[in-house]
C-alpha positions in Angstrom: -20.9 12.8 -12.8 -20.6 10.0 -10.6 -19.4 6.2 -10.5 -22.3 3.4 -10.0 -20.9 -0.3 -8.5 -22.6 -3.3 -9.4 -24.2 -6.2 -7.7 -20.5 -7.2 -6.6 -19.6 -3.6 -5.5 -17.1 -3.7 -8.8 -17.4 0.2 -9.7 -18.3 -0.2 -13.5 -20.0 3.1 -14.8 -19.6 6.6 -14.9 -23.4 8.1 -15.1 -23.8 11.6 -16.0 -27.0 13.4 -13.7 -28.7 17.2 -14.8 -29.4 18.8 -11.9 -32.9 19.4 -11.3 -33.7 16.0 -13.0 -34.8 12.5 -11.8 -31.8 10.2 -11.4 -33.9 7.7 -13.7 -33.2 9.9 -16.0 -29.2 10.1 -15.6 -27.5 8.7 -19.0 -24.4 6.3 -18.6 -21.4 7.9 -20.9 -19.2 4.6 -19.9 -19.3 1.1 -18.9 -16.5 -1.1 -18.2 -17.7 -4.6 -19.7 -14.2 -6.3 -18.3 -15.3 -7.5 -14.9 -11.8 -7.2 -14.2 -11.4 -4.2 -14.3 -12.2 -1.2 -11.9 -13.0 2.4 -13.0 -12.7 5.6 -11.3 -13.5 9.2 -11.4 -11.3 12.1 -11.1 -10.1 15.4 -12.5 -7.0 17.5 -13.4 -5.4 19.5 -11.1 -6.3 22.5 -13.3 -9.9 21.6 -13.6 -10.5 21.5 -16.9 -10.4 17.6 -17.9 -12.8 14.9 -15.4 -10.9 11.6 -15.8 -12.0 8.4 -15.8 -9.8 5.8 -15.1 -9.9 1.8 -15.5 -7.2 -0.4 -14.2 -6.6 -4.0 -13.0 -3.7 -4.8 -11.0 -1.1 -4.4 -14.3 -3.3 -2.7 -17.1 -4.4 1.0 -17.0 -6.6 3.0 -19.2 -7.4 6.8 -19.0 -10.9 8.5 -20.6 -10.9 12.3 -20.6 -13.8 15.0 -20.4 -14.0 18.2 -21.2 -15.4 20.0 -17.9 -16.2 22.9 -20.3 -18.0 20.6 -22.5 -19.8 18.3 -20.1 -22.3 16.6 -23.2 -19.1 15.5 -24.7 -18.6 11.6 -25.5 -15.2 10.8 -23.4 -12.0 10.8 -25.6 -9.6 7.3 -24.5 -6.1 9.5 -23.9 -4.2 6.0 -25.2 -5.9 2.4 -25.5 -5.4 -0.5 -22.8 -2.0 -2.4 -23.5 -1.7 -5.4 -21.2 1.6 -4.5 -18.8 0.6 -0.7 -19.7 0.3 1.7 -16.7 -0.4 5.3 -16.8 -1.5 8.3 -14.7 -2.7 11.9 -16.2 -2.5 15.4 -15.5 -2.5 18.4 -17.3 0.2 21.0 -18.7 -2.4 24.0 -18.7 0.0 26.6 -19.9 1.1 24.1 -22.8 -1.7 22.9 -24.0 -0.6 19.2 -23.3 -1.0 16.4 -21.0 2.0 15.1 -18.7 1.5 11.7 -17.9 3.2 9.1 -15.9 4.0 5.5 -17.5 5.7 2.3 -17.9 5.2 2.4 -21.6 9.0 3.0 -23.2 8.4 1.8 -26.6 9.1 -1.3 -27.7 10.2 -2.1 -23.9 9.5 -1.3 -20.4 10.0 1.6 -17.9 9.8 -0.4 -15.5 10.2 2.1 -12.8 7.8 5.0 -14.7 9.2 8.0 -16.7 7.4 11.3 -17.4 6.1 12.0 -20.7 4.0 14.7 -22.3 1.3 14.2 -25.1 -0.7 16.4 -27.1 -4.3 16.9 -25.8 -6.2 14.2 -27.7 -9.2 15.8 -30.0 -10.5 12.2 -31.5 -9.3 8.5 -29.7 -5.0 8.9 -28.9 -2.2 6.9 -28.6 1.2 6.8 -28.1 3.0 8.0 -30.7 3.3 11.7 -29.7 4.5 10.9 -26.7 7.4 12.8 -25.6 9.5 11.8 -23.1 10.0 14.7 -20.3 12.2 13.0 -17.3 13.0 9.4 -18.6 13.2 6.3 -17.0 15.9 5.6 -14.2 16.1 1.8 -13.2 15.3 1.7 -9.5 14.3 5.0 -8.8 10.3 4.2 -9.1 8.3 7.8 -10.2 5.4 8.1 -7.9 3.9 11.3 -9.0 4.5 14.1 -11.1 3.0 17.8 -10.9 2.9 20.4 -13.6 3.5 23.8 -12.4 4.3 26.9 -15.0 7.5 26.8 -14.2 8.8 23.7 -12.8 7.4 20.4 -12.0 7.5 18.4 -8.9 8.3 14.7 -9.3 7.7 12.3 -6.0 10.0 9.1 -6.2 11.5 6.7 -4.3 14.5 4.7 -3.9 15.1 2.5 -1.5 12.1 2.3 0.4 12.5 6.1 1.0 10.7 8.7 -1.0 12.0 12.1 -2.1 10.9 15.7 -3.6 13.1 16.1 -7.3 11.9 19.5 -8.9 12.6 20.0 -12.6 13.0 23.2 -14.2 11.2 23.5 -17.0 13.5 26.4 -18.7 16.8 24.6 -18.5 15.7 20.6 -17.4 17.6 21.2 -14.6 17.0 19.3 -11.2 17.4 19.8 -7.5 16.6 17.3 -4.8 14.4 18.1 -1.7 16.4 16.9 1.0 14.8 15.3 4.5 17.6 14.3 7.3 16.2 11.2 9.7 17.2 7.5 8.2 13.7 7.1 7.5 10.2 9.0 7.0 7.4 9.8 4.5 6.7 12.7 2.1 3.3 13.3 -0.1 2.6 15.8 -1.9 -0.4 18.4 -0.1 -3.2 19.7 -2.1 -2.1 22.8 -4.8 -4.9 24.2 -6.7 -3.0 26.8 -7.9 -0.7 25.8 -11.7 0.9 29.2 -11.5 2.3 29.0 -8.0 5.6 29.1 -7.3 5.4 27.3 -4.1 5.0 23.2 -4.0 3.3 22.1 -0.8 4.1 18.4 0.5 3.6 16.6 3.6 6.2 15.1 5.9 6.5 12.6 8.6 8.4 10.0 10.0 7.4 7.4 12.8 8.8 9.8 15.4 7.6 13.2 14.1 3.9 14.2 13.8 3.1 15.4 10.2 4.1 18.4 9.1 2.9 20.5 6.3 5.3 22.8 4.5 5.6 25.4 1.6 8.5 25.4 -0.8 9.5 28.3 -2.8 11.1 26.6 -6.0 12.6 29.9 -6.9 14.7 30.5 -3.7 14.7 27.1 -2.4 13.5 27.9 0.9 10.9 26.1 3.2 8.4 27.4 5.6 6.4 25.0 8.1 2.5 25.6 7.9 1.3 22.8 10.2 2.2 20.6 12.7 -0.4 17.5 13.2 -1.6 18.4 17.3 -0.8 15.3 19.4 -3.6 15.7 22.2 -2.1 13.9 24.9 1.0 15.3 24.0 4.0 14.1 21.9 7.9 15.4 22.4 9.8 13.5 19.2 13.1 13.7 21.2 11.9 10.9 23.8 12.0 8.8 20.1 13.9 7.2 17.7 13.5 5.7 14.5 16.0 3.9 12.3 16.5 2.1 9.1 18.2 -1.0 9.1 18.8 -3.6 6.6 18.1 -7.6 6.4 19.9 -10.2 4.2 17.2 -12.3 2.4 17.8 -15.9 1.9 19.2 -15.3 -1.7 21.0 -12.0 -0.1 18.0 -9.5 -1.2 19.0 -6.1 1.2 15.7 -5.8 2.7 15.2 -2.5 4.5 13.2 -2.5 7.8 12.2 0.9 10.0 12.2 1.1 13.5 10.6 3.1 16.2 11.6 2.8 20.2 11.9 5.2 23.2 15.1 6.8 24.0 14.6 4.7 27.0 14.1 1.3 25.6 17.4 -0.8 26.2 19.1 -2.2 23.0 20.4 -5.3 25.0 17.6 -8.3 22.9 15.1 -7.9 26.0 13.2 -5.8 24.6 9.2 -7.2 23.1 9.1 -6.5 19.2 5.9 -5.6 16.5 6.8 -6.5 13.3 4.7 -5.6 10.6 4.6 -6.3 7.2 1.9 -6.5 3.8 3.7 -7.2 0.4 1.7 -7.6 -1.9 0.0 -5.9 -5.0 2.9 -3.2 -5.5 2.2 -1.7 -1.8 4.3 0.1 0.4 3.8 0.6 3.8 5.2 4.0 5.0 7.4 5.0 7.8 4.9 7.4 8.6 3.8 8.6 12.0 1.1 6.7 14.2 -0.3 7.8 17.8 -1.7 4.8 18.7 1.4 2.5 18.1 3.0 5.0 20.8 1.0 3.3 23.5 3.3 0.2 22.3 6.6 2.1 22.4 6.2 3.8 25.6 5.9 0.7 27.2 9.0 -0.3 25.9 8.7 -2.4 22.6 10.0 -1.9 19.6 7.9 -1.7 15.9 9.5 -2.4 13.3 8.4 -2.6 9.0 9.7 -4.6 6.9 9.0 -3.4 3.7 9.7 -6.9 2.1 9.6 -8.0 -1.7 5.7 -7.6 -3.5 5.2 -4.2 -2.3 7.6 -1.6 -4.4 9.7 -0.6 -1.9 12.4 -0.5 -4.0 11.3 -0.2 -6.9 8.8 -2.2 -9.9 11.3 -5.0 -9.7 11.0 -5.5 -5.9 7.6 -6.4 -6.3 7.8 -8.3 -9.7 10.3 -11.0 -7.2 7.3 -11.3 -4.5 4.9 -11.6 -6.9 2.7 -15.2 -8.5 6.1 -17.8 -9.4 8.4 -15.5 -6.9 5.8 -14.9 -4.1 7.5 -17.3 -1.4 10.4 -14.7 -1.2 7.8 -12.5 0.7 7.5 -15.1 3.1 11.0 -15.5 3.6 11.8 -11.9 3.6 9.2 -11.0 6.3 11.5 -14.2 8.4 14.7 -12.8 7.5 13.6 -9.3 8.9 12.4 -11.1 11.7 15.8 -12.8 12.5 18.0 -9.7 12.0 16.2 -7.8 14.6 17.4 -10.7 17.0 21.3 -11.0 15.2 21.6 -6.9 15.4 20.6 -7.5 19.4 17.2 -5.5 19.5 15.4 -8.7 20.6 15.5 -12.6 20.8 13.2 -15.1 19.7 10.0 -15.7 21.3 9.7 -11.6 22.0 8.3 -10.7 18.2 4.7 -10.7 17.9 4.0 -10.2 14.1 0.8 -7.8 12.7 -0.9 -8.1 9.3 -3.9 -7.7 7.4 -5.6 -9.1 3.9 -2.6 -10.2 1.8 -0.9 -9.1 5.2 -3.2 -11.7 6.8 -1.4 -14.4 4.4 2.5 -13.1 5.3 1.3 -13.8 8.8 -0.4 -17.0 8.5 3.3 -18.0 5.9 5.4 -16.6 8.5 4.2 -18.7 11.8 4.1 -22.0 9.0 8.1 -21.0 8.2 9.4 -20.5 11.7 6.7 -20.6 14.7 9.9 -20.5 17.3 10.6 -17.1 15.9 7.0 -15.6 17.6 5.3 -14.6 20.6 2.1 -14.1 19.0 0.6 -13.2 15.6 -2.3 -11.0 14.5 -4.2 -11.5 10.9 -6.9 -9.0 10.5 -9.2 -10.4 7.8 -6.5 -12.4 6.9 -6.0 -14.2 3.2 -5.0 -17.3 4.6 -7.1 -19.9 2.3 -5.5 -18.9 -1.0 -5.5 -22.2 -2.8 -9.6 -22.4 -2.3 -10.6 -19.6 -3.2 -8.3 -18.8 -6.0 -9.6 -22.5 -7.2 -13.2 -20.8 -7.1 -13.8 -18.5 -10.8 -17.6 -18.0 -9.7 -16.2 -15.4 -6.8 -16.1 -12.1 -8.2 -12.8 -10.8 -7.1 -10.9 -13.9 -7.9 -10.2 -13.7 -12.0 -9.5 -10.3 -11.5 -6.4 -11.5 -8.5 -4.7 -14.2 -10.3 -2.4 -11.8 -11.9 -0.8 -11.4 -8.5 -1.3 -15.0 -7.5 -1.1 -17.4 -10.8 -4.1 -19.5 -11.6 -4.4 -22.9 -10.0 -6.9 -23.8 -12.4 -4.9 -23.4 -15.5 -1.7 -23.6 -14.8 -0.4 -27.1 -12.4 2.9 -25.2 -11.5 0.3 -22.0 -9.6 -1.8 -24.6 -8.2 1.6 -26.4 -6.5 3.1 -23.2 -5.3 0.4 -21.7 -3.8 -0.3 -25.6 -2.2 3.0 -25.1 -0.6 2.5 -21.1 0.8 -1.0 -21.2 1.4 -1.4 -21.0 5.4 -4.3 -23.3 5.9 -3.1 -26.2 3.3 0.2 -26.0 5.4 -0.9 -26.1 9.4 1.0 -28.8 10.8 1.3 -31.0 14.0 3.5 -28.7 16.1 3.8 -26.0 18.3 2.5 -22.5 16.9 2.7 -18.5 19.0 -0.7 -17.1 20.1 -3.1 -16.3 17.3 -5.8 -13.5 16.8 -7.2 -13.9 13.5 -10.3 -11.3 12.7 -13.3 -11.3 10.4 -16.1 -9.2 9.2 -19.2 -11.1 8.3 -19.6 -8.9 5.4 -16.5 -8.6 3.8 -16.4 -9.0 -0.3 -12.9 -9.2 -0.5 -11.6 -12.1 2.0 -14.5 -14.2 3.0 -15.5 -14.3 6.9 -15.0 -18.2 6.7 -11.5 -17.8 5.8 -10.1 -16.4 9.2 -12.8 -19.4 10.7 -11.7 -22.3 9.3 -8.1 -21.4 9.8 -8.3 -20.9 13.2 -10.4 -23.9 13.5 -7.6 -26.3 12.3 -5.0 -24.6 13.9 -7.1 -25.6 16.8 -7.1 -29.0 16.0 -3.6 -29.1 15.0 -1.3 -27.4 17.5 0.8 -29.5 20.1 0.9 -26.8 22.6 -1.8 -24.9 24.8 -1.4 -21.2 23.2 -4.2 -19.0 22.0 -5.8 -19.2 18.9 -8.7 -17.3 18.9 -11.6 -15.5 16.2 -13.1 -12.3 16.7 -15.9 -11.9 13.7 -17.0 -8.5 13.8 -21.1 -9.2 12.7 -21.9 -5.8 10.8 -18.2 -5.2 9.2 -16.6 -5.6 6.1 -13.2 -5.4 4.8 -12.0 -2.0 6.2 -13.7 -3.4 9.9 -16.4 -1.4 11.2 -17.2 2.0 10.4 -16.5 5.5 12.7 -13.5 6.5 14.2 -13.7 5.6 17.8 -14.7 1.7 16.6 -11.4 1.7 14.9 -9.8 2.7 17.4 -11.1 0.1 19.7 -10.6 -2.6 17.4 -6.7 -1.1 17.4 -6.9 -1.0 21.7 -8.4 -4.8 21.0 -5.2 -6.0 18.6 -2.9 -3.9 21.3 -3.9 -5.4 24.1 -3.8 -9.0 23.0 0.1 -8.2 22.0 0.4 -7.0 25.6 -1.2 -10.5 27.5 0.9 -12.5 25.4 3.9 -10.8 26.3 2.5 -11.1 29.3 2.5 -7.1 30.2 -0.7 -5.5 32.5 -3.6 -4.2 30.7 -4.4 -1.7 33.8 -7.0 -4.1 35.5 -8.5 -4.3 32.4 -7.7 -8.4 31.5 
């Protein structure tokens, strides 16, 4: 089985191939004819169901095979429900699929709950659903594995993920604790349903990741792996810490932070802020080895997991999302200005980083308050909204205004993305140093984007900073392909935040 894309890279069918046959001959078990929706293929962690998945940015829809039966016509676990979100696995043991939601009825779990159904023989829905660990406002489910006896859940609350297991003889629960103020945790790879260890992943943005077993029986922990650090790494010489910013409507917005033991806390420091929000995503407190080069040399990063990623929670998102979008803006400023109030830095020292929708908080955030910024990097950046969100012929656009509104339709999107969108709001004034980056062949945010922005910003700025275009000619949206080119294009971003703080590149200028 495999997924074919069409001419607009939209992955839209599932093909089934026999070996030892021509691919002409492969038959298609299932098309997805709503061009706003992508598909995906997948399977249970026991094996024995392939899952394909379709899903827009709000709508999700499961189709299940059985592996044992591979001729078999795919069987729709529960029909698409616009607002209707769900993930699948399997209860091997039980006969029955767990399954991750938002569906609660007649209303909303917002946040997800756990619920079990009955394997589905002919087209299913959601009747016989049963709820298993039911929705808690705030705490947001992220995953949920099956085992015989137990069942791991992944959450998170307030921007920081944690490990709940849930006995499955009595429902009782036990947390997975994790000590430093902030830090990431994943679930690793477990093949095995009748284990009674859970395997997960841990890191923070001072401590390399770390693989460990967890008996759920005795509740003890063994390390497995330690990610090597070739140049070396010692996670004393670091700290990271959580701290929290007041949003203009006095929104708690949390923001991580990594520095050397070394680094002085006295607002001389030079600051990386970095920042997305948008489309429900969260950016981790998870450990790096190239932003070390940054922090040895004395700056501070900092991420601010700001409203429209789901940080804390579905809600978080819902208020930096289409009507409520400019609070992203303004929470990406605020974090911003309590890194200079709490004395870690003053203004002028922050360079800011995003990329995509990360592009746009960038491009907002130097509109809202230039004097706040050094410099500013937008990596394929989103930064002409208004157009292209005005153009129904691209592909990706009817599927994105969802997230943005649609100007077309509706006069009250078309003025509030007027007022955010970064190139409809470049003014006569003075602006921090600019990178902006491109790839010539990127589907999702259009290499004349990033160029015409630049080019008015150009045309517009009182002052003699930087503003400057790097198109990459054979890249797309990701940049280009191979590890070492990302890692130069990373060296390229690094040392443009260095010149403008006006730090030595080693000769290398």
């Amino acid at each position: 089985f495999y997924v074919a894309i069409d001419k607009n890279h939209r992955p839209h069918k599932i093909m089934r191939h026999a070996l030892g046959t021509r691919q002409s001959a492969d038959a298609c078990i299932y098309e997805e004819a709503d061009s706003g929706f992508f598909i995906g293929l997948s399977e249970t962690r026991s094996g024995r169901f392939l899952i394909i998945s379709a899903h827009d940015h709000e709508t999700a829809e499961a189709h299940l095979i059985d592996a044992h039966q591979p001729m078999a016509a795919p069987i729709c676990v529960a029909p698409r429900e616009t607002g209707i979100e769900y993930d699948v696995d399997d209860d091997a043991a039980r006969d029955r699929l767990i399954i991750v939601t938002n569906w609660h009825g007649d209303t909303k779990a917002d946040d997800f709950q756990i619920v079990s159904a009955p394997v589905p023989t002919d087209a299913g829905d959601k009747s016989e659903w049963q709820v298993v660990r039911a929705h808690r406002a705030g705490c947001l489910v992220l995953d949920a594995l099956p085992f015989k006896n137990h069942m791991a859940v992944l959450v998170r609350e307030n921007a920081l993920p944690r490990i709940i297991l849930l006995n499955l003889a009595d429902n009782s629960e036990i947390d997975i604790a994790f000590d430093e103020e902030a830090y990431d945790v994943s679930f690793g790879s477990m093949a095995e349903y009748d284990s009674a260890n859970l395997r997960f992943t841990y890191a923070s943005m001072t401590t390399p990741t770390q693989t460990f077993d967890y008996d759920m029986a005795s509740g003890t922990r063994v390390l497995r792996k330690t990610q090597n650090v070739p140049s070396g790494h010692d996670a004393a010489d670091y700290i990271t810490r959580r701290i929290t910013a007041t949003g203009h409507d006095g929104a708690q917005i949390p923001v991580s932070l990594l520095y050397h033991k070394d680094t002085p806390l006295d607002a001389s420091a030079p600051v990386l802020l970095y920042g997305y929000g948008s489309y429900g995503i969260t950016i981790p407190a998870a450990f790096s080895v190239t932003r070390l080069s940054l922090v040895d040399r004395g700056f501070i990063y900092a991420i601010a997991h700001i409203r429209g990623g789901r940080a804390c929670g579905h809600n978080w998102f819902m208020q930096g999302r289409g009507p409520q979008k400019t609070n992203t803006f303004r929470d990406f400023v605020s974090s911003a200005e309590a890194l200079i109030e709490g004395g870690f830095t003053k203004a002028g020292q922050i360079s800011i980083h995003g990329g995509s929708a990360g592009g746009l908080l960038v491009g907002a955030s130097v509109n809202l308050a230039p004097h706040l910024f050094c410099s500013a990097i937008a990596e394929v950046p989103f930064v002409d909204v208004l157009t292209t969100m005005l153009d129904a012929s691209l592909p990706l656009t009817p599927p994105e205004w969802p997230e943005w509104g649609n100007p077309i339709e509706s006069a009250d999107a078309y003025a509030l993305i007027a007022g955010y969108a970064p190139y409809e709001n470049i003014e006569a004034k003075a602006y921090p140093h600019i990178l902006a980056t491109g790839g010539l062949t990127d589907p999702r945010v259009t290499y004349w984007e990033p160029a015409k922005w630049i080019a008015r910003l150009r045309a517009s700025r009182q002052d003699d900073g930087l503003s400057l275009l790097r198109t990459e000619m054979t890249a797309g949206h990701g940049g280009k392909a191979g590890r070492f080119n990302q890692l130069h294009e990373i060296a390229f971003v690094y040392a443009f935040v260095l010149l403008t703080h006006g730090q030595s590149l080693g000769g290398q200028e």
